[in-house]
C-alpha positions, 0 to 999 in steps of 0.5 A: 478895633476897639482903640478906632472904634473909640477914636471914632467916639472920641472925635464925634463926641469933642466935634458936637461939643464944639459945635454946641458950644456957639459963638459969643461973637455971634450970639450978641449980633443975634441978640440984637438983630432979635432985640432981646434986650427990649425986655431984658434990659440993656445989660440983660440983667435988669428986665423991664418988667420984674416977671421977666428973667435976668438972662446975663450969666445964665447957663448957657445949656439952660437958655438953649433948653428954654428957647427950644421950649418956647418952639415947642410951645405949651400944647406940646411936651415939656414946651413952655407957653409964652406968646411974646416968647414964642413968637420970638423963638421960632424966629431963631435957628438952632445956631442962633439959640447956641450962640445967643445961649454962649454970649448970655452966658459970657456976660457978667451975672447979677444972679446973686442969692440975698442972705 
């Protein structure tokens, strides 16, 4: 009971791990259906306003997190309050946030702390 019982864990848990992974492929075809880059740049790593976030090789659990954020908005907990951001994010599926969230992460990162 107990080696099926932890199978059967196993398997859910490699399954979800999977799923949240998201697709590069499609992550950049919903970064450009979403025209991120129009803020963001065109390698995502120089945003046209210094305000904005390099998102290239930015982990991709964190860009997922503040996508979320962005739905929730700012009245709600842990939500985050931008009217550009917002408008956008709830626009996007909870598959198009994982696979936006993989390709960013897959691009190459200009995300280097200066000495």
């Amino acid at each position: 009971m107990k080696k099926t019982l932890l199978m059967a864990t196993l398997l859910s848990t490699l399954s979800f791990a999977v799923h949240a992974g998201g697709n590069i492929e499609a992550g950049k075809e919903a970064a450009k259906k979403f025209n991120c880059a129009s803020c963001h740049g065109d390698n995502y790593s120089k945003p046209i306003d210094p305000s904005y976030p390099k998102l290239a090789g930015q982990h991709a659990d964190y860009i997922a997190q503040a996508l979320h954020a962005y739905q929730r908005g700012g009245d709600a907990a842990n939500g985050r309050s931008n009217p550009t951001m917002a408008t956008q994010a709830k626009a996007l599926s909870n598959q198009d946030i994982q696979n936006i969230a993989a390709y960013l992460h897959s691009l190459p990162s200009e995300l280097v702390l200066k000495k």
